[in-house]
C-alpha positions in Angstrom: 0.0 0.0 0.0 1.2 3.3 -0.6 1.6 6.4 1.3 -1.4 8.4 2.0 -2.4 10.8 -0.4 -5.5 13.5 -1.2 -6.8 15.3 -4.2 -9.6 17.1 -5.4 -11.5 14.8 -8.0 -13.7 16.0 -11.0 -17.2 15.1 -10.0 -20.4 16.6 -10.5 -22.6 17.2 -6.9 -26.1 17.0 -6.9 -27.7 18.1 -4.0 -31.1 16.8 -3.0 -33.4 18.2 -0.5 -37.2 18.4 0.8 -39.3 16.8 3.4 -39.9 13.7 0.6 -35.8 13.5 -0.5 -35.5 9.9 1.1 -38.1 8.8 -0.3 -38.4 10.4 -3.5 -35.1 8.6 -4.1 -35.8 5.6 -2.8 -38.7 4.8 -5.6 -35.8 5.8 -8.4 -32.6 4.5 -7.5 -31.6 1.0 -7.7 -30.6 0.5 -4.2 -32.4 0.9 -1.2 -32.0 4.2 0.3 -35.0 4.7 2.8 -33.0 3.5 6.0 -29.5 5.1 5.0 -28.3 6.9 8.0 -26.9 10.7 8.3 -23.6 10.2 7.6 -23.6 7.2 5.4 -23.2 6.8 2.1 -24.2 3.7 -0.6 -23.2 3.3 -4.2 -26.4 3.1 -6.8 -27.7 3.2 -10.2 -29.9 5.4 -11.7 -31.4 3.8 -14.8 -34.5 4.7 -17.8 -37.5 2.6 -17.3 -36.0 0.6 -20.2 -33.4 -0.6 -17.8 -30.6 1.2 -19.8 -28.2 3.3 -17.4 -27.9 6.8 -16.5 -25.7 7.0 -14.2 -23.6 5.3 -11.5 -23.6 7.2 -8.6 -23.0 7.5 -5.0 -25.7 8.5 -2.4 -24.8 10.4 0.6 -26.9 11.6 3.2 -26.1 14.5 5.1 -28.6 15.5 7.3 -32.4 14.5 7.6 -33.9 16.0 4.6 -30.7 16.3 2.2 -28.8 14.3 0.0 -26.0 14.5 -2.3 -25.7 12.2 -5.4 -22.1 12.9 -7.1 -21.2 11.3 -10.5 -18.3 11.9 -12.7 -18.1 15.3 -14.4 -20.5 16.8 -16.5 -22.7 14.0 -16.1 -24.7 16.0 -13.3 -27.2 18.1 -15.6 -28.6 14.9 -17.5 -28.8 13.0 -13.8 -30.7 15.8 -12.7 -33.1 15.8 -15.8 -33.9 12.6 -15.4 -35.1 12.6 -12.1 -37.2 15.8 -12.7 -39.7 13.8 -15.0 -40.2 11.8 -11.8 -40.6 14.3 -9.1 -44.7 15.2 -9.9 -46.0 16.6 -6.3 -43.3 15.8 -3.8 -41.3 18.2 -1.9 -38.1 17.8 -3.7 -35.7 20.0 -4.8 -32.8 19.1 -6.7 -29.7 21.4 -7.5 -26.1 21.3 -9.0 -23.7 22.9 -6.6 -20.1 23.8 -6.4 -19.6 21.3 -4.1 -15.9 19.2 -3.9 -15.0 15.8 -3.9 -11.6 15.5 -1.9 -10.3 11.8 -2.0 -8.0 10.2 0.0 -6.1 6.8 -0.5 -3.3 5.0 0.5 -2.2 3.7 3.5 -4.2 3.9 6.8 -7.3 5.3 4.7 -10.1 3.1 6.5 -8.9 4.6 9.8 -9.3 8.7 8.8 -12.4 10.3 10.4 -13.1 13.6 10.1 -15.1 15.4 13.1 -18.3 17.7 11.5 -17.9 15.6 8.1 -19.0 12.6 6.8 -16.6 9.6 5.0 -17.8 8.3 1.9 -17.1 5.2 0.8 -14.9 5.3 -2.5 -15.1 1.9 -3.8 -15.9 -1.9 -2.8 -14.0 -2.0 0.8 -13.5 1.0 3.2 -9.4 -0.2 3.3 -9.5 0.9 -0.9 -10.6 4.8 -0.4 -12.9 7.2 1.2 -14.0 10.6 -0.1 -15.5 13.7 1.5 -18.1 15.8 -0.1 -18.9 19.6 0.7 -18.2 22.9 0.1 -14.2 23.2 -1.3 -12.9 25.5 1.6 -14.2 23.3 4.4 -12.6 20.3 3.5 -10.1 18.5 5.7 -6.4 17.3 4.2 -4.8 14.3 5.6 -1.6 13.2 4.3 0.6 14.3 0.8 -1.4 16.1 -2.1 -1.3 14.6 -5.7 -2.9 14.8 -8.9 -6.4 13.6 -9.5 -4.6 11.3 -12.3 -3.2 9.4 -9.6 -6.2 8.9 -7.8 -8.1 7.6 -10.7 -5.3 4.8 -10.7 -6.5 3.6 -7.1 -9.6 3.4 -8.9 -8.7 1.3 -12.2 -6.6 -1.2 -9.2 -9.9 -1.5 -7.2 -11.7 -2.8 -10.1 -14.4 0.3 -10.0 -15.9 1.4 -13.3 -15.7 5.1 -14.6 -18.7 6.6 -16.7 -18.2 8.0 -20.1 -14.7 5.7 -20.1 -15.0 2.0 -19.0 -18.9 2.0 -18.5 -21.5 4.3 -21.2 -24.7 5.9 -20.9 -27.1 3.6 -22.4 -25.4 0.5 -21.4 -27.2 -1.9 -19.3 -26.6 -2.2 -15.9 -25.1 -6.0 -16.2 -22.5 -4.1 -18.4 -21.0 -2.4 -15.1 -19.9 -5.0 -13.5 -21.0 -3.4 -10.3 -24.7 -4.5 -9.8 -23.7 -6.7 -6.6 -23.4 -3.3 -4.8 -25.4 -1.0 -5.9 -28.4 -2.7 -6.9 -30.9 -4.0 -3.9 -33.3 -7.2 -5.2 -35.2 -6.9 -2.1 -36.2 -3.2 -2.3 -39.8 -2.0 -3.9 -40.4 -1.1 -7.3 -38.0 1.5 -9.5 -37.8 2.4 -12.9 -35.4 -0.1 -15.1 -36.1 -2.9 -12.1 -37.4 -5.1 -15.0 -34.9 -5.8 -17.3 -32.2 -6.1 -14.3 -34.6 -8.7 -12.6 -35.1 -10.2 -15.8 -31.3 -10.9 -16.4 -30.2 -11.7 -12.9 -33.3 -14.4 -12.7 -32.1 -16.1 -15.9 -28.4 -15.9 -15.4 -27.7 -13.5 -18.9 -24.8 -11.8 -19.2 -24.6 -8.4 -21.0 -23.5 -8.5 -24.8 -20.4 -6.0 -23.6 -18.6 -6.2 -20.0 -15.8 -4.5 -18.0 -13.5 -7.1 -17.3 -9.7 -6.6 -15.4 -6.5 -7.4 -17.1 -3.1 -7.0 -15.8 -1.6 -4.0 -16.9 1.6 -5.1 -18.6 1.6 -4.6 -22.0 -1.4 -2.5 -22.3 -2.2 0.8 -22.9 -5.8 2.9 -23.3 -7.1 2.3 -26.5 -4.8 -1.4 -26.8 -7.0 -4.1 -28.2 -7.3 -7.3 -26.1 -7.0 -10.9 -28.1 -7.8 -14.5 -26.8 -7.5 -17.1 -29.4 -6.2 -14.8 -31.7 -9.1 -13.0 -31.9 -9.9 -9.1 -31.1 -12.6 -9.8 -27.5 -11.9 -5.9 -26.2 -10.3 -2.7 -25.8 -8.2 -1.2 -22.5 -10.2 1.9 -21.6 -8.8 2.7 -18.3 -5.5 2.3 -16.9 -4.0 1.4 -13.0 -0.4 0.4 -11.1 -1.2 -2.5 -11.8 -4.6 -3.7 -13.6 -6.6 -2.1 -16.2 -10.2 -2.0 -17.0 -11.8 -3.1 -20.8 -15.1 -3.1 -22.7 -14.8 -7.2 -23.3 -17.2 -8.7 -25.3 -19.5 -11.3 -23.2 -17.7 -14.0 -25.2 -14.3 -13.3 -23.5 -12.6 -15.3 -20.5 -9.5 -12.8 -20.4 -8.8 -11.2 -16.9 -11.4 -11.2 -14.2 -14.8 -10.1 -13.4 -14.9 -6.8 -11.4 -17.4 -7.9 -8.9 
């Protein structure tokens, strides 16, 4: 593990707010929000009612009646119209803010705590990252700074997809590789439920997946082979993995779940 380090990542902040915020996202997000403490945080998807993706994002709760959902940049607006068609009577209002993302990773990560801010959880395990959301000047530092290019390299190592890069809008959600998180099959009803119900129940992969290789060798944009045949292309790149668009055909690397 390396030393710990912090930057500033580019994501878009949505903040979410009004007496019905809980549940107003509870009925659209993949994963069930409606007990999710002040202070915690769950990974989601937002889906069409066709099932096809939106966005992946992260769901923090901050205090009683708000809520941030933050999602790689410039992705924000269209996560935002989305959920407007939804909202009809309910006391929800949603905004994009100036808020900040600062990340932390490296060594001794899962033990930082922050008094007066919530810990986000980055990726899969609390040991590979946390982030803290809110206004840029308020934001604690703990350890060296560094370049959001060398966060998104913790990212590629922890096997966690990026949107508009390893994972696109209009992809389905087995495509992501991260359903087993951010997808709850014991929740109520949401738009898109069908068609991920539909495949889980009948064991169907998607027609493209992210899969993780071992880096050496490969570069973004590198084509990946089995049998001497073209099965993918290197999209993102880590220390020591990299993430691919594989088609569902391929065996090369690993799952990311």
């Amino acid at each position: 593990m390396s030393a710990l380090v912090w930057a500033d990542i580019a994501r878009d902040v949505v903040a979410v707010r009004g007496r019905d915020a809980g549940a107003f996202l509870h009925s659209q997000l993949a994963q069930d929000v409606i007990d999710l403490q002040v202070g915690s945080s769950v990974h989601s998807l937002l889906l069409e009612p066709t099932g096809h993706l939106v966005a992946i994002v992260r769901v923090i709760r901050h205090e009683e009646t708000v809520y941030t959902l933050d999602v790689e940049k410039s992705f924000g607006q269209s996560l935002i119209d989305r959920l407007k068609r939804f909202i009809l009577r309910s006391d929800v209002a949603l905004e994009l803010t100036h808020w900040s993302v600062r990340a932390f990773r490296g060594e001794g990560v899962e033990h930082l705590s922050f008094p007066h801010h919530c810990t986000a959880l980055a990726y899969w395990l609390p040991t590979q990252g946390v982030d803290v959301v809110g206004v840029g000047d308020d934001l604690p530092m703990a350890g060296d700074t560094t370049e959001p290019e060398h966060i998104d390299m913790f990212r590629v190592d922890a096997h966690w997809p990026q949107l508009g890069t390893d994972v696109l809008v209009g992809d389905i959600p087995a495509t992501t590789g991260v359903v087993a998180t951010s997808v709850s099959f014991t929740k109520g009803c949401y738009p898109g439920q069908e068609l991920v119900e539909r495949m889980d129940s009948r064991g169907t992969s998607a027609p493209v997946v992210v899969r993780s290789v071992a880096r050496e060798g490969v570069g973004v944009g590198s084509r990946l082979q089995e049998d001497g045949k073209d099965v993918g292309t290197i999209t993102s790149i880590g220390f020591t993995r990299a993430l691919g668009r594989c088609s569902r055909q391929s065996t090369v690397g690993e799952p990311l779940g």
